[in-house]
ZAMI-581967 format. One record per residue (C-alpha): residue number from 1; residue in one letter; x, y, z. Coordinates in nm, 3 decimals. Example, Ala and Ser with C-alpha at 12.3 -4.5 7.8 and 13.67 -1.06 7.14 Angstrom:
<nodes>
    i  aa        X        Y        Z
    1   A    1.230   -0.450    0.780
    2   S    1.367   -0.106    0.714
</nodes>
This chain:
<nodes>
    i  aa        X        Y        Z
    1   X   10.407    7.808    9.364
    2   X   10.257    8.150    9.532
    3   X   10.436    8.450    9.529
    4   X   10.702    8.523    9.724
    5   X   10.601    8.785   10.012
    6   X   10.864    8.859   10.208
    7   X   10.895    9.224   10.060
    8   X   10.707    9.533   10.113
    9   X   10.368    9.457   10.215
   10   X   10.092    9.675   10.123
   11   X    9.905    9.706   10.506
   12   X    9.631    9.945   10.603
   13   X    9.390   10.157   10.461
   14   X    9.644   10.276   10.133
   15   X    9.471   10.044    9.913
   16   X    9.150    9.895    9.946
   17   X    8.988    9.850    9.578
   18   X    8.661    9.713    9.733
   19   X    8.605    9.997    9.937
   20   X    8.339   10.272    9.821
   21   X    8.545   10.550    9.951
   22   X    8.855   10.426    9.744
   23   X    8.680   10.335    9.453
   24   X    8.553   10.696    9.456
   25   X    8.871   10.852    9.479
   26   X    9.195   10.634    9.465
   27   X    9.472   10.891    9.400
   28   X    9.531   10.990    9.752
   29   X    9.604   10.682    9.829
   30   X    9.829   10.631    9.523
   31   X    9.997   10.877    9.624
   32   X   10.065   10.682    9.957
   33   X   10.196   10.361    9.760
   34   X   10.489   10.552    9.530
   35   X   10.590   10.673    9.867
   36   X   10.633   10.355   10.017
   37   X   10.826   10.185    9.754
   38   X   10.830   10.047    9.351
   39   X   10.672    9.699    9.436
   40   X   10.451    9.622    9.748
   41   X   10.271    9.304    9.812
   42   X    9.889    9.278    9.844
   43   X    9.786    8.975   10.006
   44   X    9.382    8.988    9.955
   45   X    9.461    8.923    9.605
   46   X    9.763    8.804    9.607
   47   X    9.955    9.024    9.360
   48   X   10.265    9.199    9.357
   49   X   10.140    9.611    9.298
   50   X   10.336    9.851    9.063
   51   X   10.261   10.210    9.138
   52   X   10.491   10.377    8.941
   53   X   10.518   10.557    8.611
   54   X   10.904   10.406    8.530
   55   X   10.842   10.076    8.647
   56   X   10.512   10.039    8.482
   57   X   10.606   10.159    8.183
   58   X   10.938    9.927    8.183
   59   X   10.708    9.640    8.305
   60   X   10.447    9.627    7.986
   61   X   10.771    9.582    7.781
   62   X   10.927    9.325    7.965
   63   X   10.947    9.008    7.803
   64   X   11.006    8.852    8.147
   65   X   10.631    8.860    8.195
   66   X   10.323    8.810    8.036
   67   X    9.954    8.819    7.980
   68   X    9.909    8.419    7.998
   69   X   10.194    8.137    8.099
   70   X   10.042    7.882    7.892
   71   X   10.249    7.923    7.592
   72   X   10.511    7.788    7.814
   73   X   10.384    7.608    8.148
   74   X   10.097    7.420    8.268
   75   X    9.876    7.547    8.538
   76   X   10.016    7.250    8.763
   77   X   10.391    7.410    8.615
   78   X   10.351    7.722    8.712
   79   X   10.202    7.660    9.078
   80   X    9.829    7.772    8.956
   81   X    9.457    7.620    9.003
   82   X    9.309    7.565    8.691
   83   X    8.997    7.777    8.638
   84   X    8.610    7.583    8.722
   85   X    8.510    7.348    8.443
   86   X    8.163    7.502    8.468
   87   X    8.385    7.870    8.365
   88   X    8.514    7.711    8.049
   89   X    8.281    7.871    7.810
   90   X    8.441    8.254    7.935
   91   X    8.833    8.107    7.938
   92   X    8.779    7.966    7.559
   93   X    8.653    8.311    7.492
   94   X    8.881    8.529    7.644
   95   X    9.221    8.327    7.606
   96   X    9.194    8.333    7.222
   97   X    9.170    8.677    7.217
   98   X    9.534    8.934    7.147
   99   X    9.482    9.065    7.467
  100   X    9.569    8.737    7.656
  101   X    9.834    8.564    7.425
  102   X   10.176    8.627    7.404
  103   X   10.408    8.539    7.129
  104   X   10.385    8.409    6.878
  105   X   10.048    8.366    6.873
  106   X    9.977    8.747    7.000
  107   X   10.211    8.838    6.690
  108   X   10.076    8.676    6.453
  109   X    9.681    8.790    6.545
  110   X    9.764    9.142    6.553
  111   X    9.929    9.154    6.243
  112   X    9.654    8.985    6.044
  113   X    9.362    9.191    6.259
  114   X    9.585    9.497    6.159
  115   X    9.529    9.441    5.782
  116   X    9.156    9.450    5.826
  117   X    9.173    9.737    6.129
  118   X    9.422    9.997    5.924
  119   X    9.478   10.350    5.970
  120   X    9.257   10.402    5.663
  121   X    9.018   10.222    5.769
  122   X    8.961   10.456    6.151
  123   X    9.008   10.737    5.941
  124   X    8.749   10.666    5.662
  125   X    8.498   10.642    5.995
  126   X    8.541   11.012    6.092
  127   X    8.226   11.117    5.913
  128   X    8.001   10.863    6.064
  129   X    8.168   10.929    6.410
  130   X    8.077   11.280    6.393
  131   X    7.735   11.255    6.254
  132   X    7.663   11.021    6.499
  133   X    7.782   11.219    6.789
  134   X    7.581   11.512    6.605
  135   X    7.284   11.339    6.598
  136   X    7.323   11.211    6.996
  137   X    7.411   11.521    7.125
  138   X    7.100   11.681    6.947
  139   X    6.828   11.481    7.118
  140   X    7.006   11.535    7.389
  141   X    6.947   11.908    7.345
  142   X    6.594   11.891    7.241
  143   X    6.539   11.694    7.516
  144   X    6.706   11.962    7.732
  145   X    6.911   11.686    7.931
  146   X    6.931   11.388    8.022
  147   X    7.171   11.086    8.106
  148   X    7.496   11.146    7.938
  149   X    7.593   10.837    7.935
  150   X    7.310   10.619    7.832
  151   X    7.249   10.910    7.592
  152   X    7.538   10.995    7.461
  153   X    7.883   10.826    7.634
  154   X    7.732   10.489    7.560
  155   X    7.554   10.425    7.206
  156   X    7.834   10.653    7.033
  157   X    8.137   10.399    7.030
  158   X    7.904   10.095    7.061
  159   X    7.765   10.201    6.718
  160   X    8.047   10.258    6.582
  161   X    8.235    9.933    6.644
  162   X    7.909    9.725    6.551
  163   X    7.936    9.962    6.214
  164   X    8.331    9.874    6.170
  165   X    8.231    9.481    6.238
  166   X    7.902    9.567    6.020
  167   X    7.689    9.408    6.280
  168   X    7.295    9.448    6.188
  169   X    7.128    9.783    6.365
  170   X    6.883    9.562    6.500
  171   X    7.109    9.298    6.630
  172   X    7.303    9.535    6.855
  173   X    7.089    9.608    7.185
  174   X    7.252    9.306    7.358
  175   X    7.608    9.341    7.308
  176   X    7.680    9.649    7.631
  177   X    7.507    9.399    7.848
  178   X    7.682    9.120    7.690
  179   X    8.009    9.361    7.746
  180   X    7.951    9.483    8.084
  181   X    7.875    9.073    8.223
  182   X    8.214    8.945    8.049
  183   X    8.450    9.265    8.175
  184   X    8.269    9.195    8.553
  185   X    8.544    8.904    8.517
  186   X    8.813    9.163    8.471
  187   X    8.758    9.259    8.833
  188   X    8.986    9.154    9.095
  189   X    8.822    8.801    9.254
  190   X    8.507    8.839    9.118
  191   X    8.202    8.620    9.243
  192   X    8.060    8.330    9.137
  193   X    7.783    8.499    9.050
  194   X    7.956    8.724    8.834
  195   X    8.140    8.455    8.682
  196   X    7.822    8.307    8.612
  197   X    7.676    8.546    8.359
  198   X    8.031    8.639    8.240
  199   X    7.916    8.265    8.104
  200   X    7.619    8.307    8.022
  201   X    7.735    8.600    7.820
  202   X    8.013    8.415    7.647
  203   X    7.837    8.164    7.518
  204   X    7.539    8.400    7.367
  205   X    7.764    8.666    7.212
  206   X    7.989    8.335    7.066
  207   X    7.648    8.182    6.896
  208   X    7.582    8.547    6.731
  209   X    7.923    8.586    6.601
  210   X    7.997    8.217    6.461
  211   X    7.624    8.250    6.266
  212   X    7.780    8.605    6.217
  213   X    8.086    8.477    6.071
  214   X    7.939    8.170    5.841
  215   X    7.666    8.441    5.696
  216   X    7.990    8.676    5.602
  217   X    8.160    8.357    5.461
  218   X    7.860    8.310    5.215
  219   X    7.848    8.703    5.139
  220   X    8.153    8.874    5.188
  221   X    8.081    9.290    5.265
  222   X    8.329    9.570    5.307
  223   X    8.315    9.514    5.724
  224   X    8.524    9.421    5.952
  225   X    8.455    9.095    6.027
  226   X    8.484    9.005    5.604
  227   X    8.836    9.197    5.642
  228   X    8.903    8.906    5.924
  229   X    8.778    8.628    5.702
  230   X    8.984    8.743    5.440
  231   X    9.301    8.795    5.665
  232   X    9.595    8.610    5.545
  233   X    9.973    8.599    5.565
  234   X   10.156    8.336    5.368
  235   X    9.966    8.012    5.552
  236   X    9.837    8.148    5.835
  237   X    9.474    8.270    5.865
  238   X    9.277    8.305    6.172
  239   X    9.074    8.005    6.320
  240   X    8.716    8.095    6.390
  241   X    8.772    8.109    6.777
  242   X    9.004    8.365    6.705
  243   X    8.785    8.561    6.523
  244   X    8.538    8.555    6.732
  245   X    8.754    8.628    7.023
  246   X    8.890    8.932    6.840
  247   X    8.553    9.066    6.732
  248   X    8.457    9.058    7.128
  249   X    8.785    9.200    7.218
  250   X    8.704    9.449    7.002
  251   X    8.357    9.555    7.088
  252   X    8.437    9.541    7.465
  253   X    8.809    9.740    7.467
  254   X    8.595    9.944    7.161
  255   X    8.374   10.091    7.385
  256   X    8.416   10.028    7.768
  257   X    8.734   10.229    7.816
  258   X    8.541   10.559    7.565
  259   X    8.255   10.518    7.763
  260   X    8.416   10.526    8.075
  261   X    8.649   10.815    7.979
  262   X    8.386   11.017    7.832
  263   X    8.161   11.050    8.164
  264   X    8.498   11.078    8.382
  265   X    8.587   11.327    8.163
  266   X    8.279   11.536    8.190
  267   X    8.271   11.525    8.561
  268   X    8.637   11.602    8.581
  269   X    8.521   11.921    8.344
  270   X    8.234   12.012    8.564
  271   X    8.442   11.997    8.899
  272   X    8.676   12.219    8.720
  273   X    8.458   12.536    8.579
  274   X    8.822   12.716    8.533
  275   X    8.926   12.430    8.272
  276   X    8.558   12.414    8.128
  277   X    8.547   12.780    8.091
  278   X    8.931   12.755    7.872
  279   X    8.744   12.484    7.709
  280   X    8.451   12.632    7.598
  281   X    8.617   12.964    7.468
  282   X    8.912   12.776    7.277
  283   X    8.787   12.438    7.100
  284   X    9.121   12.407    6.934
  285   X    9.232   12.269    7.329
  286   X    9.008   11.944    7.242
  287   X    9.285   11.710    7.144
  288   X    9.489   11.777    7.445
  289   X    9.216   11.821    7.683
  290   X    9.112   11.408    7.529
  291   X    9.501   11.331    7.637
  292   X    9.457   11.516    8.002
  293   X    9.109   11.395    8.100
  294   X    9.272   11.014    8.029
  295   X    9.546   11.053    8.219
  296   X    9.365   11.200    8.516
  297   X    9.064   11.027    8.581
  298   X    9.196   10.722    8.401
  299   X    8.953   10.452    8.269
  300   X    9.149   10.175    8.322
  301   X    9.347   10.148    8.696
  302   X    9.508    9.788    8.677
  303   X    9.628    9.599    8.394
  304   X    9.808    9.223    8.550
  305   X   10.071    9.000    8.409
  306   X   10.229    8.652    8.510
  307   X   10.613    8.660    8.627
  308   X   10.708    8.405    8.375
  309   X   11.111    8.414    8.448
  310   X   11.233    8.578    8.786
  311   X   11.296    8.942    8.782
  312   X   11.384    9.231    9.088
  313   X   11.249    9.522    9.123
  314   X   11.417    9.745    9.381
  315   X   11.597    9.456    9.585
  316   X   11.225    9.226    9.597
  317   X   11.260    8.940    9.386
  318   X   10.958    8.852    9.212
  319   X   10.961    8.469    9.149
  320   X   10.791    8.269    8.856
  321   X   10.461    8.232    8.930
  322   X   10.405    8.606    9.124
  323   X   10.159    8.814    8.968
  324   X   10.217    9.180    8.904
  325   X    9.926    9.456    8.896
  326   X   10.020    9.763    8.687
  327   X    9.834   10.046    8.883
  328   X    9.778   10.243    8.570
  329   X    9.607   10.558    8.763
  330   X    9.911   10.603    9.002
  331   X   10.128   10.581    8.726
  332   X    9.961   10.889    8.567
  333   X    9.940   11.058    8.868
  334   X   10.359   10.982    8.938
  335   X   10.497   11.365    9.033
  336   X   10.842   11.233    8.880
  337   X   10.685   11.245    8.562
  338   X   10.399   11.479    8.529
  339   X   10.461   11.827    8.670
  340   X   10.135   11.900    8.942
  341   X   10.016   11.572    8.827
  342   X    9.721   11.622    9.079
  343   X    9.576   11.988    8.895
  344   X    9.369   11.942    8.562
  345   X    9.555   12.124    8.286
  346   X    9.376   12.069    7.976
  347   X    9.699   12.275    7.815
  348   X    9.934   11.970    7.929
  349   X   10.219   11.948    7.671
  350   X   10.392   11.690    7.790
  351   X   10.154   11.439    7.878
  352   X   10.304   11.012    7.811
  353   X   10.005   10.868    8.021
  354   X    9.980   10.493    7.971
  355   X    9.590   10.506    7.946
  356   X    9.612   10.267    7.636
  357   X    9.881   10.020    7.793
  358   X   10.228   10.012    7.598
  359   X   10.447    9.775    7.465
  360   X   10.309    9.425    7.225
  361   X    9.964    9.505    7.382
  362   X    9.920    9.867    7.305
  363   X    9.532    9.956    7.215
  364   X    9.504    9.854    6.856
  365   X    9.172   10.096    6.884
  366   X    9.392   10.413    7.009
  367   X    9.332   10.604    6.730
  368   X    8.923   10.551    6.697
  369   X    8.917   10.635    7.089
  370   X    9.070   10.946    7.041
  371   X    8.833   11.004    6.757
  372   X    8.521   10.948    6.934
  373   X    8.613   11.111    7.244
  374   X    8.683   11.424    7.007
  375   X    8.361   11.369    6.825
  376   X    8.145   11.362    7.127
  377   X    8.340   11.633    7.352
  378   X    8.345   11.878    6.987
  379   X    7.936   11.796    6.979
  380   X    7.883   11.883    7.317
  381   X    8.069   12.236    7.271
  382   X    7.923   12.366    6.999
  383   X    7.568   12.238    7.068
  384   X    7.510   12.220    7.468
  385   X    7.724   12.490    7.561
  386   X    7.581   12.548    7.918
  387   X    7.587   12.224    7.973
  388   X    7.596   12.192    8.399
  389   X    7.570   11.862    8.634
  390   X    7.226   11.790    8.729
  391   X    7.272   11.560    8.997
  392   X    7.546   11.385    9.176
  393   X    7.664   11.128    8.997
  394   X    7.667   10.779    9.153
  395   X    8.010   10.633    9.102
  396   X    8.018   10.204    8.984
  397   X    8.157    9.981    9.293
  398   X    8.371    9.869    8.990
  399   X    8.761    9.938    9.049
  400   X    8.970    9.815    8.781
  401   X    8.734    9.935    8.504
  402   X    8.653   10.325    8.702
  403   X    8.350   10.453    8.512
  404   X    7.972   10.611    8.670
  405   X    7.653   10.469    8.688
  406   X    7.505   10.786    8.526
  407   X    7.574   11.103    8.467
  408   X    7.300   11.340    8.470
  409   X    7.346   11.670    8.272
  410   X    7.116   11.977    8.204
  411   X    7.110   12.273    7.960
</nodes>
């Protein structure tokens, strides 16, 4: 069974997520799709797209559809080609992981990853978050510029996730590679190619973390991963592919969305020398400037689910089967929602962007995102504050995951 497509199509150049010049600047085009309707159809990848704010926020709470079917269908049930054999290895991975379950397996891994990832846990990080962004943000100074985000954007929340999972100093150059060659799969129809070292990837970080995990079983610490060992509610612990899963989850959701925000961020700041300007002369505008700069360059433009149980959206029935793409950036770009939604206004009161998702699957790491991205933007302030673009910045063909190749930055 295929989706149903006898609705609104989506047809010319409105949406085109393999096209440089929409990669590089979607939200006109956004703006095009809430104008022609709630649900449209998009044949190349055969998904059913969401554009706006209501719907997608109504949609990530809708128990009528879900991250995976195979809590309740088949791939033959559902009308679906099972994935390659030879992509096992990345499926094992990523299907074990909260992100892709649903209940009650989704409920029951969050809760028991929530007693090892607590509030007091995030917060007990602050000082490390800062010193770290400190100490960054300094050699960045001394060396009077550089890439911001190989310098700064990058090793900041990497570190600190491989601190929370207390994952060895010197064991931690592979995992962004590692990360960046498993989210390539995230992409919509990704290559074989790219499936192929999502793989390769899968397998190598899974080795790490299961000798990981028996070393922490021998000699517990005060990590993360000991926290997940020592999980437990009533009879239910979780199974080592589950915590492996989650401690990838983790790292790659840790860091790829701060990373991503933080060099958006900055370029939205630099293209904006009026905002900047507030910016620099009132550091109290940080946390809502963190909350702005998400919303409107956001990191993350699609999140999908499965139709698991028929549902209409403005008169289109979606069948079984159909799946929906929640076009995150239009949503927080959606006029009915955010007054001027296309001007940067770092003094935005009223700002419910959807930036970490909603609903069951709401970012677990919310609160350590918003602490790094404070950390980092607070560093840069105080210690670089003529901080200016370099060069132009060379934008990543990648669509659903919107982030730079570089972003160079001078004193």
């Amino acid at each position: 069974m295929t989706a149903a497509t006898d609705g609104p199509h989506v047809s010319g150049p409105a949406f085109d997520p393999w096209d440089p010049a929409f990669v590089a600047d979607p939200y006109p085009a956004f703006a095009e799709l809430r104008a022609r309707g709630r649900v449209l159809y998009y044949e190349p990848s055969d998904q059913w797209l969401v554009p706006h704010h209501a719907d997608v926020s109504a949609l990530l709470r809708d128990r009528r559809l879900g991250r995976t079917y195979q809590h309740r269908f088949t791939h033959e049930d559902f009308g679906r080609t099972p994935p390659p054999p030879e992509q096992e290895p990345f499926h094992t991975l990523n299907d074990h992981g909260m992100l892709d379950l649903e209940p009650p397996d989704h409920t029951r891994i969050r809760r028991l990853v929530s007693k090892a990832f607590t509030p007091r846990t995030v917060e007990r990080l602050k000082p490390y978050v800062h010193g770290l962004a400190d100490d960054l943000v300094a050699r960045l100074v001394a060396a009077g510029g550089g890439d911001l985000l190989t310098d700064v954007a990058e090793p900041l929340p990497v570190a600190v996730i491989a601190e929370m999972l207390g994952i060895p100093e010197s064991d931690r150059a592979p995992l962004r590679p590692w990360s960046a060659e498993i989210c390539g799969m995230y992409e919509l129809n990704p290559s074989e190619e790219t499936a192929a070292k999502a793989v390769r990837a899968s397998l190598d970080f899974s080795d790490y973390l299961r000798a990981l995990i028996a070393a922490r079983r021998k000699e517990p610490g005060d990590d993360l991963i000991s926290g997940l060992i020592a999980a437990h509610d009533e009879d239910d612990r979780l199974t080592e592919q589950e915590m492996i899963s989650t401690c990838v989850l983790l790292l790659n959701a840790g860091h790829e969305a701060t990373v991503n925000a933080t060099t958006n961020g900055w370029l939205a700041l630099f293209r904006h020398p009026d905002q900047l300007a507030a910016l620099r002369a009132d550091h109290s505008l940080v946390p809502s400037a963190v909350e702005e700069l998400m919303r409107y360059d956001t990191p993350l433009q699609l999140f999908e689910r499965w139709v698991l149980d028929e549902i209409e959206i403005d008169g289109t029935t979606l069948p079984r089967g159909a799946e929906v793409a929640m076009l995150f950036g239009s949503a927080n770009h959606d006029p009915a929602v955010f007054t001027d939604p296309e001007r940067l206004d770092l003094t935005r009161r009223d700002n419910p962007h959807i930036s970490f998702s909603a609903g069951i699957h709401y970012c677990i790491g919310a609160p350590l995102a918003r602490i790094e991205l404070a950390a980092s933007m607070t560093s840069l302030l105080k210690r670089a504050p003529g901080l200016r673009l370099a060069a132009e910045p060379e934008r990543r063909p990648n669509f659903v995951m919107r982030g730079l190749t570089e972003l160079r930055v001078e004193l």
